[in-house]
C-alpha positions in Angstrom: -27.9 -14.7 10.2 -30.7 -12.9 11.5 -33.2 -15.7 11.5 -36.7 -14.8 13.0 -38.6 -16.5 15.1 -35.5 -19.1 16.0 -34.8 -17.8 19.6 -31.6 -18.8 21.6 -34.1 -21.3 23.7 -35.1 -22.9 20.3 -31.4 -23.3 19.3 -30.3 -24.9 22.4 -33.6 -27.6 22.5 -32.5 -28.6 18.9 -28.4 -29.0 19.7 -29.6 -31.1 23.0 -31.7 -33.0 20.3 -28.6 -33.7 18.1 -30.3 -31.6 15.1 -27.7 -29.0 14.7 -23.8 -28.6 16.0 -23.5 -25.5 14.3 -25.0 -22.6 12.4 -24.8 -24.3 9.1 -27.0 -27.2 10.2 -29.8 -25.0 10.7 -30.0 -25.1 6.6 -30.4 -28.9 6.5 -33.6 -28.5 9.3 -36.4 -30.4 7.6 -40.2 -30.0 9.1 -40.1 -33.4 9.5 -37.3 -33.8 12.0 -39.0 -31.0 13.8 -42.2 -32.6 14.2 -44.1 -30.1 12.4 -46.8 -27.0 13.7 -46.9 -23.8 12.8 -44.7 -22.6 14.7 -41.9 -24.4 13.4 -43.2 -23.9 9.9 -42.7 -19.8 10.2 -39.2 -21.0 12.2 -38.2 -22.9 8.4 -39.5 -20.3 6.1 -37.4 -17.8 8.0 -34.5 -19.7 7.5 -35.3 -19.8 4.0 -35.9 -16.2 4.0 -32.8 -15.4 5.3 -30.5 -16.9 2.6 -31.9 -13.5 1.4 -29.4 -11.3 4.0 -27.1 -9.2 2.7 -23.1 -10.2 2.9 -22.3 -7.5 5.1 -24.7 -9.6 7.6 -23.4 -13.2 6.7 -19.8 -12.2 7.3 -20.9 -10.8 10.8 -22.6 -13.8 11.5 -19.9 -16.1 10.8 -18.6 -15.6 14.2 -14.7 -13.3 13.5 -13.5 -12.6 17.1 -13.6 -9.1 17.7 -15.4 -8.7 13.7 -18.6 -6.7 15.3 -21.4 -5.4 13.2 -19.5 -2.2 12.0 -15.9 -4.0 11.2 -18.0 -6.2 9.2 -20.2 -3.7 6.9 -16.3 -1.7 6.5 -14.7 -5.3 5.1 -17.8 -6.2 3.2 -17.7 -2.9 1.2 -13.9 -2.4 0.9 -13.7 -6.1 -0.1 -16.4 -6.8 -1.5 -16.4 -11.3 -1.5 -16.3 -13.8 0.9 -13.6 -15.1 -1.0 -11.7 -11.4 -1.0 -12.0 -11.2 2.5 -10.2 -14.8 3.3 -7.8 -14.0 1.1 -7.0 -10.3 2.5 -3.5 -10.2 4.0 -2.9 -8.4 7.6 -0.9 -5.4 5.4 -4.1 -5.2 2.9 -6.5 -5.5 5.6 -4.8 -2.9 8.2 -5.0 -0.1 5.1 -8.5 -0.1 6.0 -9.9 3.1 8.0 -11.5 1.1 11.1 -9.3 -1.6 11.1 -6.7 -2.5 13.3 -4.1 -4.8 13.7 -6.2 -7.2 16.7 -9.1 -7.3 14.0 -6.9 -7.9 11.0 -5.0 -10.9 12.6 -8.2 -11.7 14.3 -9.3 -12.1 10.0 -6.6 -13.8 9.4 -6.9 -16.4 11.9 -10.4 -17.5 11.2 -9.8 -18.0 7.5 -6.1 -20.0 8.2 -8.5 -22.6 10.2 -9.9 -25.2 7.2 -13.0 -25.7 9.9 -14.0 -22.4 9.5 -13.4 -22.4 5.9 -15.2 -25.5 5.4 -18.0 -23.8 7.7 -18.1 -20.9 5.0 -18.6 -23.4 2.1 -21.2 -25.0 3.7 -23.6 -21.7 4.0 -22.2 -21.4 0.3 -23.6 -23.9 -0.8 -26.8 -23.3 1.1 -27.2 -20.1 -1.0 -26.4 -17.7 1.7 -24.8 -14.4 0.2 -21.3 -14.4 -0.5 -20.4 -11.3 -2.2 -22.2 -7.7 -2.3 -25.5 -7.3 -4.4 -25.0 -5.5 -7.3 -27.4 -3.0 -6.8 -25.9 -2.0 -3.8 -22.5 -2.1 -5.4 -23.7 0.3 -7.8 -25.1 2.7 -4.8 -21.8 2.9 -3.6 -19.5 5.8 -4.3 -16.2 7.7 -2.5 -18.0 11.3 -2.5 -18.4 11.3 1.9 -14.8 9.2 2.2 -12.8 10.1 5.3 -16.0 12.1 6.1 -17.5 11.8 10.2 -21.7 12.8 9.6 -23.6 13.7 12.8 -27.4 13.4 11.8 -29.7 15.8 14.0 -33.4 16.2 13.4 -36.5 15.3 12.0 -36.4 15.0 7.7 -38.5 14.9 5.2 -37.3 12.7 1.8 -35.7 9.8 3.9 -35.7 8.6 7.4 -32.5 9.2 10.0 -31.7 5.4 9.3 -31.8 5.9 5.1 -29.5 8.9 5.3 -27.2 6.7 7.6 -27.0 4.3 4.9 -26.3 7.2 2.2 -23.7 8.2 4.5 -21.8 4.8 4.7 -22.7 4.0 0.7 -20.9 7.0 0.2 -17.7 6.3 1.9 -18.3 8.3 5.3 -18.7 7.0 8.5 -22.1 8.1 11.4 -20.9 9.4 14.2 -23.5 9.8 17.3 -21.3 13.2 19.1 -20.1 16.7 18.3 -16.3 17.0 18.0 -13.8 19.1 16.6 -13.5 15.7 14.3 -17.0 15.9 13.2 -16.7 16.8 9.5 -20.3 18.1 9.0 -24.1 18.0 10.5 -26.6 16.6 8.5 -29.4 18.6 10.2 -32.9 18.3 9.5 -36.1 20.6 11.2 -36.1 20.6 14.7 -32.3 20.1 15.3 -31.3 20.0 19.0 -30.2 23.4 20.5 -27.7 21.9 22.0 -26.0 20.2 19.3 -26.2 23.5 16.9 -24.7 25.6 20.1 -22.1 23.3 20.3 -21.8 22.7 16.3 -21.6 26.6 16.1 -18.8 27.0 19.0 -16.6 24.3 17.2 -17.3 26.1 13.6 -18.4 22.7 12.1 -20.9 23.2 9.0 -24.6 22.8 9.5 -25.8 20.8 5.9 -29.4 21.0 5.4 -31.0 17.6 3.9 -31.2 19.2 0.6 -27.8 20.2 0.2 -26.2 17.2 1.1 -28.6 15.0 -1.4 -27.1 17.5 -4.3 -23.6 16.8 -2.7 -24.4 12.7 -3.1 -26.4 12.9 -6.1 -24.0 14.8 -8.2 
């Protein structure tokens, strides 16, 4: 749930304490049954803080075998809802670009277990984010969709990881090689001789940052 300042060492000292038996415990942590410090004081305000993290984070978090980071951010966007998601069937969920049949039954699985779904309620209820924000919804568009985006260089409106998220808001999908799969270069100054060589070889289209912000923007 990407809590800061609570360590793995810190989880294990309070499960050997009885305090929590699962993620969802960490929410009912009072500075009282810590003892207190300031330590422990940032450790509670971070978990306060991260009731804050987007859904695309939660539903990572919530432990789906074989549901990394990246299977995660494609269901929470395609979806949309907690609730979407448990309901998804293995034929809606394997129409997905990214997802295969091991991760869709994998999906399926956790939500047919009532533990797990009682689990999800729980951080529910604790106010953890459920669904995606709507200003984030509204970023969203289908303009890169199908779309492989190798970013090379150094920019000047947003940083490599902002135009990664443009990329994904808009339906495509970061790639970190050259292939004759790559759809296009987002290349900023200073782009790497070796990628342009190899981008030129393949024929692949060199975008400059300007050009692809008109190709989002419009």
């Amino acid at each position: 749930m990407n809590i800061n300042s609570l360590g793995p060492e810190t989880v294990d000292d309070y499960y050997r304490m009885g305090l929590i038996s699962n993620a969802a415990d960490l929410y009912e942590l009072k500075s009282l049954s810590l003892g207190g410090g300031l330590a422990e004081a940032k450790i509670l305000s971070s978990i306060e803080q991260s009731k804050q993290v987007p859904f695309e984070r939660v539903l990572y978090a919530i432990g789906i075998r074989f549901v990394g980071e990246i299977a995660a951010k494609t269901l929470a966007r395609y979806y949309g809802s907690m609730d979407k998601v448990a309901e998804a069937s293995m034929e809606s969920l394997m129409q997905i670009n990214g997802i295969g049949e091991v991760i869709a039954n994998s999906v399926v699985q956790y939500f047919a277990n009532p533990d797990n779904r009682a689990f999800v309620e729980r951080l529910r209820g604790y106010g953890l984010q459920m669904e995606i924000g709507e200003q984030q919804r509204q970023a969203q568009s289908d303009k890169l969709n199908g779309q492989s985006v190798v970013i090379s260089g150094v920019f000047q409106h947003h940083s490599r990881d902002e135009y990664k998220a443009l990329i994904e808001q808009n339906g495509g999908k970061n790639v970190g090689s050259i292939s004759n799969k790559t759809s296009f270069i987002l290349a900023g100054d200073n782009m790497g001789p070796a990628k342009l060589e190899k981008a030129q070889k393949l024929g692949i289209r060199i975008m400059s940052e300007n050009e692809f912000l008109s190709l989002i923007q419009t």
